[in-house]
Each structure stands twice: as structure tokens, then as C-alpha cells.
C-alpha positions in Angstrom: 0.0 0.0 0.0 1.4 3.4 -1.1 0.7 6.4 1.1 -0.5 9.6 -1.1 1.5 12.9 -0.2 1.3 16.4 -1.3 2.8 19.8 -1.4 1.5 23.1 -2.9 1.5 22.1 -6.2 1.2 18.3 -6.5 0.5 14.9 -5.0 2.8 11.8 -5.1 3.4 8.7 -4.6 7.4 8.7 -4.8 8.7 7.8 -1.5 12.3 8.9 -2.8 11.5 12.8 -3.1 11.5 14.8 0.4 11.3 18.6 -1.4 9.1 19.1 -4.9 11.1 20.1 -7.5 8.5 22.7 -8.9 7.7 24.6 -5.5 10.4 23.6 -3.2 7.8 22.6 -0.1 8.2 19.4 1.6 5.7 17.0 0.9 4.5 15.8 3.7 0.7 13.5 4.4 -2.2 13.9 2.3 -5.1 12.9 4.8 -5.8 14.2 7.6 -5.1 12.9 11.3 -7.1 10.4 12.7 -10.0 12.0 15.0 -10.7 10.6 18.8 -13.4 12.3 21.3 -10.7 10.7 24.0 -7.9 13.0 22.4 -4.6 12.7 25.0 -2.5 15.6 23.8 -5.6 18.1 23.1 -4.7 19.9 26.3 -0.7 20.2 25.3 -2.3 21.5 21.7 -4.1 24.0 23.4 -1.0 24.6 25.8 1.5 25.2 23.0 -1.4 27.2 20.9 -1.3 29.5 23.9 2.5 29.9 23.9 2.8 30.4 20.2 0.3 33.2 20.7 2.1 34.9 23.7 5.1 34.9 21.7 3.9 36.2 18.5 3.7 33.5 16.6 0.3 33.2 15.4 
């Protein structure tokens, strides 16, 4: 089974390839993450959110 992955541009296949060659972005997973109502790290998500925020980040 091959896992589908994208960048800005396009979506692949190639496992060999790390950076597209067109756009220069990593490709990294197509589909989205798995979804839990018993999430473990939603409170360090929210932590690091907060963080980010204080700091400028976002």
C-alpha cells in the first residue's frame, strides 16, 4: 500500500522525493489525522497554541 502525499503544487506517490522540484515545499501527508473524542495531547495542543500566541507566533 502506497501512502498519497502532497505539497503546494502536486500529490505523489514517490517515497524517494522529500522537497518538490517545482515549488520547493516538503511534501508531507495527504489525509488528515485520525480523530478521537478521547484526544490525549488536546490539552498540550491548546497549551502550545497559547505559547505560540504569547510569543507572537500566530
Amino acid at each position: 500500500m502506497h501512502l498519497l502525499r502532497k505539497c503546494k503544487c502536486r500529490y505523489t506517490i514517490d517515497l524517494s522525493k522529500e522537497i518538490c522540484e517545482k515549488c520547493g515545499e516538503r511534501f508531507r501527508s495527504a489525509y488528515p489525522p485520525k480523530f478521537s473524542p478521547h484526544d490525549k495531547y488536546a490539552g498540550y495542543r491548546r497549551k502550545m497554541k497559547e505559547l505560540a500566541k504569547q510569543r507572537g507566533l500566530l
